[in-house]
N, C-alpha and C positions, 0 to 999 in steps of 0.2 A: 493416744489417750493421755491429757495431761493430769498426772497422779499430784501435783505440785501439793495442792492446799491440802488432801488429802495426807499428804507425810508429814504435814505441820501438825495436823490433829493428833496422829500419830504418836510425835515426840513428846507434845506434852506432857505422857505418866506413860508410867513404865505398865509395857504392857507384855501379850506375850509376842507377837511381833521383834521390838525390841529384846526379849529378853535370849529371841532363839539368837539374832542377830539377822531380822531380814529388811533386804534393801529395796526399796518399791525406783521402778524406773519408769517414766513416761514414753512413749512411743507415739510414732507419727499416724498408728492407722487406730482410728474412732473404737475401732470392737477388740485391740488386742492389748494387754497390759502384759506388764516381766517385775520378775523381783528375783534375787540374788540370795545364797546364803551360805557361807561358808562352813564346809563340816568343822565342827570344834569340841572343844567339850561342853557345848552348850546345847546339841542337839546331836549328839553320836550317843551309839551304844556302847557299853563297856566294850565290847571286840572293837572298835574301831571305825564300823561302820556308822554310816551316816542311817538313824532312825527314822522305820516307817512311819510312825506317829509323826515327827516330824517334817518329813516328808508330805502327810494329808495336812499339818498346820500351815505349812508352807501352800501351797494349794488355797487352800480353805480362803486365805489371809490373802493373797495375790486375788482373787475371785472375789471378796467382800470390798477391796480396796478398788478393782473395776470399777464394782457395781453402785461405789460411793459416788463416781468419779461420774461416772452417765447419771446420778441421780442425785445431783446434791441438793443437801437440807433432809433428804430420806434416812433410815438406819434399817440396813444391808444384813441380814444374816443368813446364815451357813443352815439351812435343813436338812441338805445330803449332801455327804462327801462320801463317792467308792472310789478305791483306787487299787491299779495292781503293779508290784513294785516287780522288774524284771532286772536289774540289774545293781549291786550293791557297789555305796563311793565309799572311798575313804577318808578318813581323816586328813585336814590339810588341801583338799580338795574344794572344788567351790559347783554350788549347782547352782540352774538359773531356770524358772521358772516362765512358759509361755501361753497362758491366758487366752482364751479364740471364745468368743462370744458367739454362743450356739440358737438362744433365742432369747428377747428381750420383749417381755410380758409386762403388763403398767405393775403386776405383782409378784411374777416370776422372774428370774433370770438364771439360765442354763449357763456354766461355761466348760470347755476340753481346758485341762489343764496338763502340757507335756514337762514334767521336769527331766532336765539332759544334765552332765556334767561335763568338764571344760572340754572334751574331747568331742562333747557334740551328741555322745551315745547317750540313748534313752533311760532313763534312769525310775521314771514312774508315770505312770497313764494318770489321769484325776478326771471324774465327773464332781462337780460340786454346783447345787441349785439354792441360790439365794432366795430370800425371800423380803421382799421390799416395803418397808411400812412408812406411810407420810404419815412425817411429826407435824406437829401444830404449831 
């Protein structure tokens, strides 16, 4: 999936994307997108670890940035995100986000979202369903 035009839009203004520090990556197969974020003091809890909240934005924002990307000219939003976080990263650490498109609806779009950290362990489960509106 190429996220290219989509990261343009992106950088224009500061958003929260930008603000946690996340990376969107294009991939070779149509239903799966990745994005990147490094724990910092931009999205860690004071212990150290890397924030669930952050964590579902990360999700959320890899999942809306898909669903831009299969659907452009539309505006992609986030209706449910559940997620359950099984293992904590830490700071200095970097996690990466894998995107698998589960159903593609003219107005829904379902996707699993698995965040791992560098060593590959599962770090958070994500369902998040967009909801797809054509602009005029």
């Amino acid at each position: 999936m190429n996220v290219e035009q989509i990261k343009q839009l992106i950088n224009e203004k500061p958003n929260l994307s930008t603000a946690l520090g996340m990376e969107f990556i294009s991939t070779s197969e149509d239903d799966t997108c990745m994005a990147r974020m490094k724990v910092d003091e931009r999205n860690r809890q004071p212990f150290g670890f890397l924030s669930g909240g952050a964590s579902l934005a990360l999700a959320e924002n890899v999942a809306g940035v898909a669903s831009s990307a299969l659907c452009p000219g539309c505006a992609c939003v986030g209706i449910e995100v559940s997620g359950s976080h099984v293992k904590a990263v830490s700071e200095g650490d970097t996690v990466t986000a894998y995107a698998h498109l589960q159903h593609k609806g003219s107005t829904l779009h379902v996707w699993q979202v698995d965040i791992k950290d560098t060593a590959g362990d599962l770090i958070s489960t994500v369902r998040v369903t967009n909801y797809i509106i054509k602009t005029r």
